[in-house]
C-alpha positions in Angstrom: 48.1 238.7 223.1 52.1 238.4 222.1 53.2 235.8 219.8 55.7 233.3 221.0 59.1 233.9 218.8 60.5 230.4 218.2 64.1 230.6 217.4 66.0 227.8 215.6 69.6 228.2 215.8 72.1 225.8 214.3 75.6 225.5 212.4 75.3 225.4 208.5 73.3 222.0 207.7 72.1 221.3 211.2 68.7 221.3 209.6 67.4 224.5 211.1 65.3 225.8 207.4 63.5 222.0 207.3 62.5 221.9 211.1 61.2 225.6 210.9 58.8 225.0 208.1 58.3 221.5 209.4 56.4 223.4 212.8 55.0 225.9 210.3 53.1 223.1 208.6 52.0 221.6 212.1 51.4 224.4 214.1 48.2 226.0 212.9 48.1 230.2 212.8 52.6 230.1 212.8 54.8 232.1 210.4 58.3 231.9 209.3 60.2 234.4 209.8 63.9 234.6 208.0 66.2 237.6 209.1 68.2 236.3 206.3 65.8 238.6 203.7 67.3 241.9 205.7 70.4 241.0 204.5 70.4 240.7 201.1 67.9 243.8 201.1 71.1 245.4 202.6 73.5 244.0 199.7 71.1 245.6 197.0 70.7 248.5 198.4 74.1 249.9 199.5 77.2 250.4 197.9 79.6 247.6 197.4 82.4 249.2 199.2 80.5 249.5 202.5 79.4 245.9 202.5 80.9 243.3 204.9 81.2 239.4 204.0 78.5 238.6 206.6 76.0 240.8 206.5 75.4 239.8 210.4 78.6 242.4 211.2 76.7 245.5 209.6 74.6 246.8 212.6 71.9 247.4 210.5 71.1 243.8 209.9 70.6 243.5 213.7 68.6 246.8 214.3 66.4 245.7 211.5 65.8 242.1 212.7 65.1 243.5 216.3 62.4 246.0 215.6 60.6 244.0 212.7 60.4 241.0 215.2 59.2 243.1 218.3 56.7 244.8 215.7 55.3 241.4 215.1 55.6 240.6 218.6 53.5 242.9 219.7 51.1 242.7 216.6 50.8 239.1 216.0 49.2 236.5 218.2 50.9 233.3 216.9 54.0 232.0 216.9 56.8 233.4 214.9 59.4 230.6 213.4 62.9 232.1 213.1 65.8 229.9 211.2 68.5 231.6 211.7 72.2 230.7 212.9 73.9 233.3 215.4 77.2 232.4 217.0 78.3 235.4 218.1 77.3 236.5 221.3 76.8 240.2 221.0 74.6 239.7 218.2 72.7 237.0 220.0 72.2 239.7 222.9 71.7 242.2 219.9 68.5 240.4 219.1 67.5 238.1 221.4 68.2 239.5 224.7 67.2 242.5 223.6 63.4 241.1 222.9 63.2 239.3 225.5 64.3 242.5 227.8 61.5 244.2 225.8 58.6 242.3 227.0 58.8 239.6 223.5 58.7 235.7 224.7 61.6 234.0 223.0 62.4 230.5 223.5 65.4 229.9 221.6 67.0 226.3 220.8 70.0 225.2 219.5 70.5 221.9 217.1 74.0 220.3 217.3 75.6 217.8 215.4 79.1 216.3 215.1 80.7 217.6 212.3 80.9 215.0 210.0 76.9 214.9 210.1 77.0 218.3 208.8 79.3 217.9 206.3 77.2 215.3 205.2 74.1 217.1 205.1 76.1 220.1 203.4 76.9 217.6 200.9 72.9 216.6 200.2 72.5 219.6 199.1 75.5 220.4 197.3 77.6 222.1 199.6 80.8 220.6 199.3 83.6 220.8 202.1 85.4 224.0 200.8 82.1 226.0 200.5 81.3 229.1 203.0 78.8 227.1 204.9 81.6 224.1 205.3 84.3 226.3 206.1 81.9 228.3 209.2 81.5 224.4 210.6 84.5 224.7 213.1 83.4 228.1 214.2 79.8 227.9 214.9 80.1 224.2 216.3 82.7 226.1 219.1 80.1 228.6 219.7 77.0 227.3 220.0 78.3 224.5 223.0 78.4 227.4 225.2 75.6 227.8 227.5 74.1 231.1 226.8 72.8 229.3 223.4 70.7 226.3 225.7 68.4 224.9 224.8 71.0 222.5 223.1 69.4 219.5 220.6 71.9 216.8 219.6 70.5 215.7 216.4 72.9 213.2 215.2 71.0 210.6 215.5 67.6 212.0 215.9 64.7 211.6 213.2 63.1 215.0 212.0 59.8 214.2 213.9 61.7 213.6 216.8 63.4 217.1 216.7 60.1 218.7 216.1 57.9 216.7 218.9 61.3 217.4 221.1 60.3 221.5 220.3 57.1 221.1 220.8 57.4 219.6 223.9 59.6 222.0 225.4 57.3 225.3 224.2 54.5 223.2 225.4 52.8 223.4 222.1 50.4 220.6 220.6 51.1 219.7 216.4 48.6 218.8 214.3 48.9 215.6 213.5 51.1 215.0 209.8 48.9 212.9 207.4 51.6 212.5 204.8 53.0 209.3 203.9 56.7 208.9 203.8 57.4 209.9 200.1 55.1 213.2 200.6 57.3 214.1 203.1 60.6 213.3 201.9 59.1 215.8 199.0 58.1 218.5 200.5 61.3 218.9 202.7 63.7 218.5 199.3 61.1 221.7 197.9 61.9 223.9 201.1 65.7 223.0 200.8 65.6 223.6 197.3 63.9 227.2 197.9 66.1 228.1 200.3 69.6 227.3 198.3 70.9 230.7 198.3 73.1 231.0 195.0 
């Protein structure tokens, strides 16, 4: 049996890293998958004057990213949670048209969100407005509208559980049902953004 590759997508502070390990907590036998870990494996291991600003334009990063995740495709029979923003549509096709031309289920979604809810969330976690993530804001917001990046989520005014049951919904997948109180939860989504600052 495959595994289903669940692809979060997302401009900088859309929210993509909390809803990703949000599902993982609900949805029993899932794993989190972050193509993020190929590219600084590529930034310790190769010289300093090959490197590229995003490690997304070294070809690499996408080769890497494609056969790891139709290895676990093909090896792993749950779902595979991917966090990952791609705005550029010949990486997207890199990757994700690419598994899903090899045989891998993909069901990719988008969360949007007006750019002055990002900045704000960039903010919570100390991003300020002239940081790399603020500065991309313009340019992944412009990409990700277009249609190839469906299924769109405007989470502007959407709760987290919302976002997730929204997922779920669509992928046809039942949660487990979230025993935490309101404080536990608040917690354990400040830990996973706090784990995933990247300094």
């Amino acid at each position: 049996m495959k595994s289903l590759i669940l692809w979060v997508n997302g401009a900088f502070g859309a929210g993509k890293t909390t809803i990703a390990y949000e599902l993982n907590r609900r949805i029993p036998h899932s794993f989190v998958y972050d193509p993020e870990n190929a590219g600084y494996f590529i930034r310790k291991n190769a010289p300093k004057q090959i490197l590229k600003d995003d490690f997304q334009d070294h070809e690499i990063w996408r080769e890497i990213n494609f056969s790891l995740l139709q290895t676990i495709s093909k090896e792993f029979s749950g779902i595979v949670i991917v966090p990952m923003t791609i705005v550029n549509p010949q990486y997207f096709d890199e990757i994700i048209t690419r598994l899903r031309s090899n045989g891998a289920i993909v069901n990719h979604f988008t969360l949007l969100a007006s750019r002055e809810t990002l900045l704000k969330r960039l903010k919570s976690r100390g991003d300020n407005k002239n940081t790399w993530p603020a500065k991309q804001i313009d340019r992944c917001m412009a990409s990700l509208a277009q249609d190839m990046f469906k299924t769109h989520i405007h989470t502007d005014n959407m709760t987290p559980e919302e976002i997730l049951n929204r997922i779920a919904r669509e992928c046809t997948i039942e949660l487990q049902p979230d025993s935490r109180g309101i404080i536990k939860k608040k917690l354990d989504r400040l830990i996973t953004q706090i784990k995933h600052i990247r300094f």
